[in-house]
KOLNU-790454 format. One record per atom (N, C-alpha, C): residue number from 0; residue in one letter; atom name; x, y, z. Coordinates in steps of 0.2 Angstrom, whole numbers. Each point is the difference from the previous one (the first is absolute). Layout:
N
R:NUM:A:CA:X:Y:Z
...
end
This chain:
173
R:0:X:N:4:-6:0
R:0:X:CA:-4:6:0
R:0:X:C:4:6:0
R:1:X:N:-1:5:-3
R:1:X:CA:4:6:-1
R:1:X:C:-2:4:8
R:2:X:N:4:4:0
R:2:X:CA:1:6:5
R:2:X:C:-6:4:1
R:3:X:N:-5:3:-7
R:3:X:CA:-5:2:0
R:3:X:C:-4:-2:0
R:4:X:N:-2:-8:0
R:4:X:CA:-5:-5:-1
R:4:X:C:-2:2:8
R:5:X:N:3:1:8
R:5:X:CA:2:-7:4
R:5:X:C:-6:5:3
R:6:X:N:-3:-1:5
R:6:X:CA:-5:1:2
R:6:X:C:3:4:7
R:7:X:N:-2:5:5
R:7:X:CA:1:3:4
R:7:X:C:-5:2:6
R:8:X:N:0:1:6
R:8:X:CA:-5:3:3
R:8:X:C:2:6:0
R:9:X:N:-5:5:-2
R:9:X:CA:1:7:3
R:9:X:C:1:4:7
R:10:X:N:3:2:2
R:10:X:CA:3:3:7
R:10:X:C:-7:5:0
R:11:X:N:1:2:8
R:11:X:CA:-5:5:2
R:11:X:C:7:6:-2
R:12:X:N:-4:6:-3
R:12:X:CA:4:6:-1
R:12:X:C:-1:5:6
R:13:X:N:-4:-1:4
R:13:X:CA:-4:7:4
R:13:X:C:8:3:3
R:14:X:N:4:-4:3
R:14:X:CA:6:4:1
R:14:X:C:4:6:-5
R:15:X:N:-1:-4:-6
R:15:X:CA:5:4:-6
R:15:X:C:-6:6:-1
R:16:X:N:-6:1:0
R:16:X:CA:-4:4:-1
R:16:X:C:0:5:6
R:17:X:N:3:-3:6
R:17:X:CA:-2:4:5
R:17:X:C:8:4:1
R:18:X:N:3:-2:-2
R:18:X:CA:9:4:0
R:18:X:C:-2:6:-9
R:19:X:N:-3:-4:-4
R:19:X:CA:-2:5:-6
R:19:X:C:-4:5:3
R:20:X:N:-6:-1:6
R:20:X:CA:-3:6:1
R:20:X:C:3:3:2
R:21:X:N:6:-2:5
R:21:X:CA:2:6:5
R:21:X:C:4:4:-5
R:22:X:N:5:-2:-4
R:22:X:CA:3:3:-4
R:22:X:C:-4:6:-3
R:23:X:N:-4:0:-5
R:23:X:CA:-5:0:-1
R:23:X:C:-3:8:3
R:24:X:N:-3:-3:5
R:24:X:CA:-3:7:4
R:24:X:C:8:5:2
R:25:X:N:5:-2:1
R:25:X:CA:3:3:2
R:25:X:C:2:5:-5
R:26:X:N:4:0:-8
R:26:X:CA:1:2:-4
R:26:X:C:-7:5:-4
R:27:X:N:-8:-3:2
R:27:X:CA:-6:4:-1
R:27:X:C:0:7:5
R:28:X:N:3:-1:8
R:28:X:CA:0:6:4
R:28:X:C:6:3:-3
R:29:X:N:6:-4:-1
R:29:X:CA:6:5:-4
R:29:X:C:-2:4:-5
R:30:X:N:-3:-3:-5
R:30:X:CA:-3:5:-5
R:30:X:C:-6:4:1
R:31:X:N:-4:1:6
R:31:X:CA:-4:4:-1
R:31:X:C:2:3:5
R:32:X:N:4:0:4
R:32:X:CA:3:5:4
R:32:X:C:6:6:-5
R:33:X:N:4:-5:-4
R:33:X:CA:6:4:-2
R:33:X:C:2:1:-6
R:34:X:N:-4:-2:-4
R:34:X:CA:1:3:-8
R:34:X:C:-6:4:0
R:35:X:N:0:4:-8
R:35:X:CA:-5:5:-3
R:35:X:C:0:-4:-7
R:36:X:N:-7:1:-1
R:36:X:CA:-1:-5:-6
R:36:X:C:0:2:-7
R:37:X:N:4:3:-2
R:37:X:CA:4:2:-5
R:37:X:C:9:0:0
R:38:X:N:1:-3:6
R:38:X:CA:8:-2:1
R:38:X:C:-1:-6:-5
R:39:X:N:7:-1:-2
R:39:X:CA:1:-5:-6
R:39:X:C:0:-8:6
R:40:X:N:5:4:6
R:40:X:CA:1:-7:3
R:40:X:C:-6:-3:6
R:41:X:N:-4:5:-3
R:41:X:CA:-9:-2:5
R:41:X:C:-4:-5:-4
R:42:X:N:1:2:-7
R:42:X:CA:0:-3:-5
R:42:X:C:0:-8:-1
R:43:X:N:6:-1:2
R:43:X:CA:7:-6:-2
R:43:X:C:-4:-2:8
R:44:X:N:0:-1:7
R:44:X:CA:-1:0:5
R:44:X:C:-9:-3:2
R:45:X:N:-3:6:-5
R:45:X:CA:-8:-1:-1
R:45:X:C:-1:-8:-2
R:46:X:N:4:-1:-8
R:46:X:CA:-3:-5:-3
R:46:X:C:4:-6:4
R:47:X:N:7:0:4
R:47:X:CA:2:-5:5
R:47:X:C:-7:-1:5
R:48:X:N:-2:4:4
R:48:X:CA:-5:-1:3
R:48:X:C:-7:-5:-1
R:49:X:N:-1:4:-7
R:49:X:CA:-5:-3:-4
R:49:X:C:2:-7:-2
R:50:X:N:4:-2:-3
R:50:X:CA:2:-7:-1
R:50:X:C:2:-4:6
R:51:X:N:1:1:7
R:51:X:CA:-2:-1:4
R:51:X:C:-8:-3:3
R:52:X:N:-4:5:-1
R:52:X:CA:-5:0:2
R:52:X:C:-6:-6:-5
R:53:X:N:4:0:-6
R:53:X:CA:-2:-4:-5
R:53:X:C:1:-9:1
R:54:X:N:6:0:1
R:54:X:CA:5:-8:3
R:54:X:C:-4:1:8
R:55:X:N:-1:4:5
R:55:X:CA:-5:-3:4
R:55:X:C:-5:-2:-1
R:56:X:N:-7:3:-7
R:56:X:CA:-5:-3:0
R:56:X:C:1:-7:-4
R:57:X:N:6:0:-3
R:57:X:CA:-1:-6:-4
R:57:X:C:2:-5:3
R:58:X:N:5:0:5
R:58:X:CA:0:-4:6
R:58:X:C:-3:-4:3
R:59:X:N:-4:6:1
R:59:X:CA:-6:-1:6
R:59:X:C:-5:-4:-3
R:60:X:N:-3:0:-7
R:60:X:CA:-4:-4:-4
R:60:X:C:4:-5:-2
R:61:X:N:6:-2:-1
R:61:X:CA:3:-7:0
R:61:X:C:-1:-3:6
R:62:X:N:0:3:4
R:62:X:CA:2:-5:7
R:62:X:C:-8:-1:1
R:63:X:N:-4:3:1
R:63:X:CA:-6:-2:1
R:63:X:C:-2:-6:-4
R:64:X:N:0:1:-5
R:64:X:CA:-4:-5:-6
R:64:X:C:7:-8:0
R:65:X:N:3:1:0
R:65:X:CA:6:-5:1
R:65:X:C:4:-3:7
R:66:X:N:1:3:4
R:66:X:CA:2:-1:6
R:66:X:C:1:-6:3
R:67:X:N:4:-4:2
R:67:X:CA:-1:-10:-1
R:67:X:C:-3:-4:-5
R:68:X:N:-1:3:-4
R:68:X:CA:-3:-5:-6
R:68:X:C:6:-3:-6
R:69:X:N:-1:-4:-2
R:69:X:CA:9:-5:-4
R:69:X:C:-2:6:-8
R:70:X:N:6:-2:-1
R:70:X:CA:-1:4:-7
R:70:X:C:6:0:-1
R:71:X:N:0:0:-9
R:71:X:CA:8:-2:-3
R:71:X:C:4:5:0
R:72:X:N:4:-1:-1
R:72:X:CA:7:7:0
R:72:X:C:-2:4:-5
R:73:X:N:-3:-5:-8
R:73:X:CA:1:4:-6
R:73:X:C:-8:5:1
R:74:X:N:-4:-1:6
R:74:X:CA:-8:3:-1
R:74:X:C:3:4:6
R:75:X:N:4:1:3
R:75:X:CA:1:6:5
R:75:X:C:6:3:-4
R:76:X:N:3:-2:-4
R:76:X:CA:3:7:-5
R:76:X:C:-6:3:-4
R:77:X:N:-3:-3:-4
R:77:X:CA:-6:3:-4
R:77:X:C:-2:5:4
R:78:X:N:-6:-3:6
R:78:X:CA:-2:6:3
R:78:X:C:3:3:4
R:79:X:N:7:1:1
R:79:X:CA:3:6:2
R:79:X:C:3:7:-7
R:80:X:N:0:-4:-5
R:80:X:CA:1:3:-3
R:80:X:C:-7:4:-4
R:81:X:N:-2:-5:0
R:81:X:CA:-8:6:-3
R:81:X:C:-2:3:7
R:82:X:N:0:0:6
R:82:X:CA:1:5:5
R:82:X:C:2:5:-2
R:83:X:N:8:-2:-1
R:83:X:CA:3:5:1
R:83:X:C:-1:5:-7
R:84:X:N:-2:-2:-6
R:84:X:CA:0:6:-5
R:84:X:C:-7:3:3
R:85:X:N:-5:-1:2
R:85:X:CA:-5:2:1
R:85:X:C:2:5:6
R:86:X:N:2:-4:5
R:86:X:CA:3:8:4
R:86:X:C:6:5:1
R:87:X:N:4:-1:-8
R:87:X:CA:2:5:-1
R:87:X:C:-3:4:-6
R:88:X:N:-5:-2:-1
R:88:X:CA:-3:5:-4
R:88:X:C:-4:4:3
R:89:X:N:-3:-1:8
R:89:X:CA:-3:2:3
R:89:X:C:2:6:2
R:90:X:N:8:-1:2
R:90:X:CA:4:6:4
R:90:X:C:-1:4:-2
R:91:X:N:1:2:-7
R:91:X:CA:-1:7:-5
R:91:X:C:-5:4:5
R:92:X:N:-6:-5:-1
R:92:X:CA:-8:6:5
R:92:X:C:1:1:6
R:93:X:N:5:-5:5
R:93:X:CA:-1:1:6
R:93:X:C:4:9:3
R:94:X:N:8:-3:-7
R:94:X:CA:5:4:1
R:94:X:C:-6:8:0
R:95:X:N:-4:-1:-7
R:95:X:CA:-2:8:0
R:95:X:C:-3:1:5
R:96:X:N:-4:-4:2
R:96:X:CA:-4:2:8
R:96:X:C:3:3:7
R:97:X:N:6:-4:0
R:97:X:CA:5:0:5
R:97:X:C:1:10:-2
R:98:X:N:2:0:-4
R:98:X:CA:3:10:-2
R:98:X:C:-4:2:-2
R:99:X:N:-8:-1:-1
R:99:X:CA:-3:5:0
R:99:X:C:-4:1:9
R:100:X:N:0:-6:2
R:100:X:CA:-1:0:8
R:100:X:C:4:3:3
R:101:X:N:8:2:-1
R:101:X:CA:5:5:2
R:101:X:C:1:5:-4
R:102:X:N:0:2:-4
R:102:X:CA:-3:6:-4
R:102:X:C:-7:4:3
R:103:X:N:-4:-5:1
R:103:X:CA:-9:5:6
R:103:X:C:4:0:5
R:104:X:N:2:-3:3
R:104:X:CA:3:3:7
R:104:X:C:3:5:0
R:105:X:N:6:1:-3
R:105:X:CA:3:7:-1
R:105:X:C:-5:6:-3
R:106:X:N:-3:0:-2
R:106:X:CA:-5:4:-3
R:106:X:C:-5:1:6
R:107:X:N:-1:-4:5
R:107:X:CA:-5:1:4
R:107:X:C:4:3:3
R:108:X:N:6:-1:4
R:108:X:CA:6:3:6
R:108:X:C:3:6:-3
R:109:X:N:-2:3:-7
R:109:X:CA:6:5:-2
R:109:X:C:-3:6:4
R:110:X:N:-1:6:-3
R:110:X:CA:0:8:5
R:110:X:C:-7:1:-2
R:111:X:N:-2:-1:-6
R:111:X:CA:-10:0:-3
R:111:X:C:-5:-6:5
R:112:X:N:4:-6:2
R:112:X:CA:-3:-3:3
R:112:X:C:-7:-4:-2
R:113:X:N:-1:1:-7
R:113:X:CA:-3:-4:-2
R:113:X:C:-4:-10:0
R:114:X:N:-6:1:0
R:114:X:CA:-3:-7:2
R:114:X:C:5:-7:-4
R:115:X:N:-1:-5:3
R:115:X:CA:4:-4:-2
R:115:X:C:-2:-3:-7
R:116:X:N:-6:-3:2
R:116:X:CA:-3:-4:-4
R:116:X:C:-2:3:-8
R:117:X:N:-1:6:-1
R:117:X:CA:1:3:-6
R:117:X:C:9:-2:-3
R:118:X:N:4:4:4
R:118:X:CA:6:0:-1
R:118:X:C:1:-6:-2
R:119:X:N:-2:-6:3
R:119:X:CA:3:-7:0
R:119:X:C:-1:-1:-9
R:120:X:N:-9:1:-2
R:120:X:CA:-1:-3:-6
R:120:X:C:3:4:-5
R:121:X:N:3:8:2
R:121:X:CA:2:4:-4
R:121:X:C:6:-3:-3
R:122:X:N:5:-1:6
R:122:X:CA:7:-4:-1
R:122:X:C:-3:-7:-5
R:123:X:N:-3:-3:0
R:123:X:CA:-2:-5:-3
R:123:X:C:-2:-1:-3
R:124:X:N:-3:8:-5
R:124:X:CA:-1:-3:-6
R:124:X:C:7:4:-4
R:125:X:N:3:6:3
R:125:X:CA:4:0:-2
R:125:X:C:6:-2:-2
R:126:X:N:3:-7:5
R:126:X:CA:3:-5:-1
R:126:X:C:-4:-6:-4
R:127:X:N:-5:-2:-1
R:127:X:CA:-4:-5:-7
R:127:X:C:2:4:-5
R:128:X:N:0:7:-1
R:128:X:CA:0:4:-7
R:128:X:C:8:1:-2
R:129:X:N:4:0:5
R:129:X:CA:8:2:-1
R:129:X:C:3:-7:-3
R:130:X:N:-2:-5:6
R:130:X:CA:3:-6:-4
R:130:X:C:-4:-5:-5
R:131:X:N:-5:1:-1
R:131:X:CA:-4:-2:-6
R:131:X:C:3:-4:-7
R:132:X:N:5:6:-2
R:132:X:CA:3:-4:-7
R:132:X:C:6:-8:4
R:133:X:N:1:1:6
R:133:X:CA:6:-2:0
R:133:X:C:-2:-8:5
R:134:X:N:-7:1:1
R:134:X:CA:-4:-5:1
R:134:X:C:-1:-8:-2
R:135:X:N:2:0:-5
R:135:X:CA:2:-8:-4
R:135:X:C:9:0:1
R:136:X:N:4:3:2
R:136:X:CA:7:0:0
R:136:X:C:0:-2:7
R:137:X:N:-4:3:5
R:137:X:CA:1:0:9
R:137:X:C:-5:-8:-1
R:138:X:N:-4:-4:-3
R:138:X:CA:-2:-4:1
R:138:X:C:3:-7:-2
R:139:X:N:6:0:-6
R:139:X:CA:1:-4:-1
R:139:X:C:5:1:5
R:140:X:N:4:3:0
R:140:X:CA:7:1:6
R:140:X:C:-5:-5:9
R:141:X:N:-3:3:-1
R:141:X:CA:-3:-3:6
R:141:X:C:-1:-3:2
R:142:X:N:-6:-6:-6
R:142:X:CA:-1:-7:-3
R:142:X:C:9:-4:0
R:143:X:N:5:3:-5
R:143:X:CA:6:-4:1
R:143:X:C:3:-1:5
R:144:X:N:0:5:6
R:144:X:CA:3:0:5
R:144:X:C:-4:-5:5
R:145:X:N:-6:0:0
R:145:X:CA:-4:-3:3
R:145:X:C:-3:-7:-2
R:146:X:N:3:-3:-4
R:146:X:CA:5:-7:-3
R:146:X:C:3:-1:4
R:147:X:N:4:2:0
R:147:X:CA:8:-2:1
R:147:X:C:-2:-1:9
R:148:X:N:-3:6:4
R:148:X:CA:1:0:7
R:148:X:C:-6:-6:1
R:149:X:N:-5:-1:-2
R:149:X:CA:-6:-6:-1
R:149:X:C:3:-6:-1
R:150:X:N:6:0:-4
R:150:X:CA:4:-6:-1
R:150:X:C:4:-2:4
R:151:X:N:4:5:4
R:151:X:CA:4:3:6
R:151:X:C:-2:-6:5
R:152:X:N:-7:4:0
R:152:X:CA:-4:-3:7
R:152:X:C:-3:-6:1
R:153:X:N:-3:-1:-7
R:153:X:CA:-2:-8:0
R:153:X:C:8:-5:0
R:154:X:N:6:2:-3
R:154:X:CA:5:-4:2
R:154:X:C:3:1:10
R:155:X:N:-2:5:2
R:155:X:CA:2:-2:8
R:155:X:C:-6:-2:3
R:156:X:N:-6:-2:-3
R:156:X:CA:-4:-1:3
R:156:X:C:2:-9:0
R:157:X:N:2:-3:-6
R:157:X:CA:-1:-6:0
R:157:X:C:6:-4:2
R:158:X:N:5:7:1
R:158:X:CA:8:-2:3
R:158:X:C:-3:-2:9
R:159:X:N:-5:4:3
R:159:X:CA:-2:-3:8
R:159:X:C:-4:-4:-2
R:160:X:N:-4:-1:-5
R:160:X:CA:-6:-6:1
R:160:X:C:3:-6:0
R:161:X:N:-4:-7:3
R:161:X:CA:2:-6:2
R:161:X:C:-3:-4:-7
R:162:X:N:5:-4:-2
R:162:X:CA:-2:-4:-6
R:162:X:C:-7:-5:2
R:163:X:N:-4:-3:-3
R:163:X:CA:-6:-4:2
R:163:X:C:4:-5:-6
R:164:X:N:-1:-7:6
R:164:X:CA:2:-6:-4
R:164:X:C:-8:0:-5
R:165:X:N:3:-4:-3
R:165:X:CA:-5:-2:-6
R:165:X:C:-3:-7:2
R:166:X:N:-6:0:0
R:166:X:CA:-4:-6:1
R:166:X:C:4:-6:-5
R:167:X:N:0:-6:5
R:167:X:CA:2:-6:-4
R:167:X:C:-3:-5:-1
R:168:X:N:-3:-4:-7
R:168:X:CA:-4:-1:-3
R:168:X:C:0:-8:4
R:169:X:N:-5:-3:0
R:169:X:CA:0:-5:4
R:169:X:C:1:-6:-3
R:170:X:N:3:-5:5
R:170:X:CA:5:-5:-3
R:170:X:C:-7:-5:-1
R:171:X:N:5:-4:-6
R:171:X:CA:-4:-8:-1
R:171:X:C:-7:3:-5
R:172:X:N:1:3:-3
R:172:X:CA:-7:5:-3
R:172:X:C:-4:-4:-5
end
């Protein structure tokens, strides 16, 4: 039997998702305390965030629906892999939300003191409208990226899983 054939029990993840959250919130308060969201490195920081935030829900819906259940090496690459394009394609939206959610805030806290929730949607579409052309550029980088770390992660997932012997066919048949 090949490598990818061999069968596995899936680990409980809730620890890796629970070290992902804290990281996590903790770079969420960095950024909403300490950039302005039109720095380039709030930017770079924002969609770190977001793709964070992304790898925690995709997690969290893996380990639910899979969590002790046997499954093959080659079917937990699949599914991490199509996770993981699908949650990097996500990041692109979370990233705008994250700077336009930090964009309102500034706008709320400046010297005019203006309402947030306007502000918020203003940043909002104003960033939908800025990066628009560049929309299929930021989705494919997102999706490849989000290959690879989906691929990443179903290969450390199956590095701790425990292989599941294979039922053996009964003698004298």
């Amino acid at each position: 039997m090949r490598r990818g054939d061999a069968t596995i029990r899936i680990p409980s993840l809730w620890a890796l998702v629970g070290v992902l959250c804290t990281l996590v919130a903790i770079g969420l308060v960095v950024f909403l305390q300490r950039y302005r969201g039109a720095d380039r490195t709030a930017m770079a920081f924002g969609s770190l965030v977001g793709a964070g935030l992304c790898l925690i829900l995709a997690l969290t819906r893996f380990q639910v629906r899979f969590a002790g259940r046997p499954m093959t090496r080659r079917s937990l690459r699949w599914r991490g892999v199509k996770s993981g394009s699908v949650a990097g394609g996500c990041t692109i939206g979370v990233t705008i939300c994250l700077l336009a959610l930090r964009w309102g805030m500034d706008q709320s806290a400046g010297p005019t003191g203006g309402e947030f929730l306007p502000a918020f949607l203003r940043a909002l579409s104003a960033l939908a409208v800025e990066m628009l052309w560049g929309v299929p550029l930021y989705l494919g980088i997102g999706a490849v990226v989000g290959v690879l770390a989906g691929f990443g992660v179903a290969e450390a997932i199956a590095a701790s899983a425990r292989e599941v012997s294979a039922p053996t066919p009964p003698e004298g048949g």
